[in-house]
C-alpha positions as CSV (number, residue, x, y, z in Angstrom):
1,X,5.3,1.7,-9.6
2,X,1.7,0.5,-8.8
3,X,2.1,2.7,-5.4
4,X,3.4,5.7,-7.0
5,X,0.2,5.6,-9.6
6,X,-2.2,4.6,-6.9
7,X,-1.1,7.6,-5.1
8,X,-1.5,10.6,-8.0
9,X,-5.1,8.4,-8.7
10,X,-5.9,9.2,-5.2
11,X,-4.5,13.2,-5.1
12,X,-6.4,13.8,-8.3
13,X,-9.5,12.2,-7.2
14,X,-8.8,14.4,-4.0
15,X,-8.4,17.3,-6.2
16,X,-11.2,17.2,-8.1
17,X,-13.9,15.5,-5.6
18,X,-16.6,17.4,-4.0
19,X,-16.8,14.4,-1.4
20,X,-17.4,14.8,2.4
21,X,-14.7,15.3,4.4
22,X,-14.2,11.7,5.8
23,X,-14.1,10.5,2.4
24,X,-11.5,13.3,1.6
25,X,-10.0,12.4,4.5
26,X,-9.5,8.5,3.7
27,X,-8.1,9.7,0.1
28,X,-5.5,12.1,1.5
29,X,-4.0,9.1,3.8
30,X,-4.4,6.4,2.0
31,X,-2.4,8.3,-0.5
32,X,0.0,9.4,1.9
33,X,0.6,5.9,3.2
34,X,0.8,5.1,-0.5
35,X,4.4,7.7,-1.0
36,X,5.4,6.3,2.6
37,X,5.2,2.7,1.3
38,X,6.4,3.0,-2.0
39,X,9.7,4.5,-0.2
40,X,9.8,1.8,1.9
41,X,9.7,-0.6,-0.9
42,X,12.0,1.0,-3.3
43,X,14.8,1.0,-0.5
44,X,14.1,-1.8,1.5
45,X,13.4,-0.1,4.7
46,X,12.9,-2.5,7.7
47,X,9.9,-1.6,8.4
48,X,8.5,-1.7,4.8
49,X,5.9,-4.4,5.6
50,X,4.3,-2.3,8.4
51,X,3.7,0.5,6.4
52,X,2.3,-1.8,3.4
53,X,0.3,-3.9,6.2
54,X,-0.9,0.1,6.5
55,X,-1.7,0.9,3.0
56,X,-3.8,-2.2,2.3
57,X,-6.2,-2.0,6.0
58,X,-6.1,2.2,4.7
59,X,-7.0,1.0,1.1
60,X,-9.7,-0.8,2.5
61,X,-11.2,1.3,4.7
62,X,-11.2,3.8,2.2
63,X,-13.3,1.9,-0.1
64,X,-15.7,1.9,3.0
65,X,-15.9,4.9,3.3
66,X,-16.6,6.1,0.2
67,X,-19.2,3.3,-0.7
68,X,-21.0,5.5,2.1
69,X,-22.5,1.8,2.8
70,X,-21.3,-1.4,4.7
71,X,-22.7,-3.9,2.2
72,X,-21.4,-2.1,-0.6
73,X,-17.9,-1.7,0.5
74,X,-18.3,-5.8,1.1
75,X,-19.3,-6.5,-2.5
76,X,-16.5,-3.7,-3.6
77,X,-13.2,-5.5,-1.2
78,X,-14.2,-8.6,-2.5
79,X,-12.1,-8.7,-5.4
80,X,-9.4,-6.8,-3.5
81,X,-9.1,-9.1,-0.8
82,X,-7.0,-11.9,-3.1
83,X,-4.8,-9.5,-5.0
84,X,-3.8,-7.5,-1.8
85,X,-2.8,-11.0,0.2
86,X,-0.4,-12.1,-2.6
87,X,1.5,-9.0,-2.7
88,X,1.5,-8.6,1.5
89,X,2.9,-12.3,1.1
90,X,5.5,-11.1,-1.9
91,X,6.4,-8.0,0.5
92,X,7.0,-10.4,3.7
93,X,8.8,-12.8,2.2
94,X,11.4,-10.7,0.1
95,X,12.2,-8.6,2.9
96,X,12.1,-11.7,5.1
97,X,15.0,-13.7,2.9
98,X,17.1,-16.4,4.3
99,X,20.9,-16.5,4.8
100,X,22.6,-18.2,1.7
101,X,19.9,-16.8,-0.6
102,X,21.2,-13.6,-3.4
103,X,18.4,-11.2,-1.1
104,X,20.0,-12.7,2.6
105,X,23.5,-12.1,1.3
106,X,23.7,-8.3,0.3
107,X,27.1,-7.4,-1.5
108,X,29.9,-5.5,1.2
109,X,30.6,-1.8,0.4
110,X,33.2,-1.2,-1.1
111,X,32.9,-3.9,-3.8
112,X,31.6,-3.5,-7.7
């Protein structure tokens, strides 16, 4: 859900910005890598914790770039940094389950 919002946040700030093009540039991906990782999540796609690695080093950069100054975008991933960790650990570990658990042992087709 948080992906799906991040991602109209970004297209209308993409919209409506008279930015430079890197910074409209960094919006339009990190939004795209938003969609692609939201997917990924939703269906449990093997790769989904590449393309959420992804989003968070694009979500980053983008705050970069649009700080338009390195020790700005410093002081503004700061209180990114702890938040985005957790839920890179959340998305290893649930797509990383172990045998025996309900996530390791999907249900056969077939059954209800």
């Amino acid at each position: 859900m948080f992906l799906a919002v991040c991602a109209l946040a970004l297209a209308v700030l993409l919209a409506t910005g008279d930015d430079l093009p890197p910074v409209r540039f960094a919006l339009g991906a990190t939004g795209a890598l938003a969609l692609v990782t939201a997917e990924a999540l939703v269906f449990v796609r093997p790769w989904g914790f590449g393309a959420s690695l992804a989003f968070a080093g694009s979500f980053v950069a983008t705050l970069f770039v649009a700080a338009h100054d390195f020790v700005v975008g410093v002081v503004g991933t700061c209180p990114t940094v702890l938040p985005i960790l957790v839920a890179l650990s959340v998305v290893h570990n649930g797509l990383a389950a172990r045998p025996g658990t309900a996530q390791g042992n999907p249900r056969p087709r077939g059954l209800p």
